[in-house]
Steps between C-alpha positions, in 0.01 A plus 500: 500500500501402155309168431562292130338101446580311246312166375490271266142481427507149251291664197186472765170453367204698645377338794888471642546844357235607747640307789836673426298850505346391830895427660643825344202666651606412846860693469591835424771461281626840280561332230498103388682343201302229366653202287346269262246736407268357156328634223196287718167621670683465834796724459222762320301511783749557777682814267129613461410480841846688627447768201068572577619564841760728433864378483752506265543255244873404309470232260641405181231307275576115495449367147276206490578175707800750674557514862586822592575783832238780643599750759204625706546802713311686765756802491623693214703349238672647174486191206849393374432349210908568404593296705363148348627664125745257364357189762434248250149401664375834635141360597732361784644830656299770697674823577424772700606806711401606818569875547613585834868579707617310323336415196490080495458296196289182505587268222232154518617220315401140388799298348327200303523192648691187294520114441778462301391501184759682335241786357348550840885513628592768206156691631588462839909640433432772288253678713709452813774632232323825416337591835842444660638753188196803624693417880794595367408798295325700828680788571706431888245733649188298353652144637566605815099564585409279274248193702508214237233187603276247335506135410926404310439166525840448541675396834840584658823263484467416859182442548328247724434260397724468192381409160673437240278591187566857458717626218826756602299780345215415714715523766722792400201727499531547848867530487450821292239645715765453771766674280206787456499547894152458485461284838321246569250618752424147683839387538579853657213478704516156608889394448485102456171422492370321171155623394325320224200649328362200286473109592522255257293233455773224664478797795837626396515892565668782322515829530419660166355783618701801603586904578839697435551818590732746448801612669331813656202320600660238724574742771112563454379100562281409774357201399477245218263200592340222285202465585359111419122556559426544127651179412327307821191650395507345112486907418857427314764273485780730604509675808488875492783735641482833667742772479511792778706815498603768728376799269184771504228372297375717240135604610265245353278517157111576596379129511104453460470121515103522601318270224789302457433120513761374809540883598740552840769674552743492206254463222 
């Protein structure tokens, strides 16, 4: 079984960046996206941790003040750096691919949240525009294993409850990943059911946080769970979401996490 987190980690300083370390030691994930990574001493010492011990590291450099997307990954990856070429904000896009039968590309991504302030809006739009525009350009072959997750900050036209301050291209985003065929792996999972992955501070929810997956993948779901104990625990304000899959894991990279401060099982 193949075993992919994502979470939004909220640009954590260090002492939350440790308690985070301390969680993601308790599971054995192959490979987490995380979201909202910094240029800060928090999101430095959870990559360092994860690369001293031994696993791979695929991140784009966030210029300063940037938010930004790190995969982390306790099997062996190839970087895809081609694939965020032409995304107008590439700090915000992690890709990577698993080798295996089949081969399964993991693309991490952090839309950028928006007010609407009409530059923040133009931000927002154009990088939805040009990540939506690398979708479109992967060959058939590449979509169809193709496991896309992170934090869109957008939500779905029906979700519940409704709100009414999203823009159509906000919305339309998932509309194209639809068109794509890349599926929605909750929704297939759990038909109905509306998950939401960060509370507001009136205590309405939304679910911002997501994974799609590719055409020959979703014969390969078993399970695709958000899990809330991050957010209950202060770690985050999202909730973080697993992804399983039906498919031989490629044999693990030599981990040595003895040293490490927080050292368990994943770093």
């Amino acid at each position: 079984m193949l075993s992919l987190l994502t979470l939004n980690i909220q640009a954590a300083a260090k002492p939350r960046a440790q308690a985070l370390l301390a969680w993601l030691d308790e599971r054995a994930d192959d490979l987490v996206i995380l979201t909202e990574t910094s240029t800060g001493e928090g999101t430095a010492y959870l990559l360092n941790q994860a690369r001293q011990a031994g696993l791979t590291i695929v991140k784009t450099p966030d210029p300063p003040g940037e938010r930004g997307v790190a995969i982390l990954s306790r099997v062996p990856i190839i970087a895809r750096p081609d694939l965020a070429a032409g995304v107008t904000l590439p700090g915000r896009v992690a890709a990577a691919t698993i080798p295996g039968e089949p081969d399964i590309t993991v693309l991490g991504v952090y839309v950028p949240s928006s007010d609407r302030a009409p530059a923040k809006v133009a931000r927002k739009r154009d990088f939805i525009a040009s990540l939506l525009a690398a979708l479109k350009a992967l060959p058939a072959t590449s979509k169809s294993r193709l496991v896309l997750g992170g934090d869109y900050n957008v939500i779905r036209r029906d979700h519940q409850p409704s709100y009414r301050g999203f823009l159509p291209f906000e919305y339309a985003m998932l509309d194209t990943l639809d068109a794509h065929a890349l599926v929605d792996a909750q929704r297939l999972c759990s038909p109905g059911v509306q998950e939401h992955s960060w509370i507001g501070r009136s205590g309405n929810g939304y679910q911002f946080d997501y994974f799609h997956i590719g055409a020959e993948l979703a014969g390969r779901l078993e399970t695709c769970r958000y899990l809330h104990e991050p957010r209950e625990r202060g770690l985050s304000d999202h909730a973080a979401v697993s992804l399983c899959l039906h498919m031989p894991v490629p044999a693990g990279l030599p981990i040595d996490a003895s040293g490490m401060s927080g050292a368990g099982a994943l770093f």
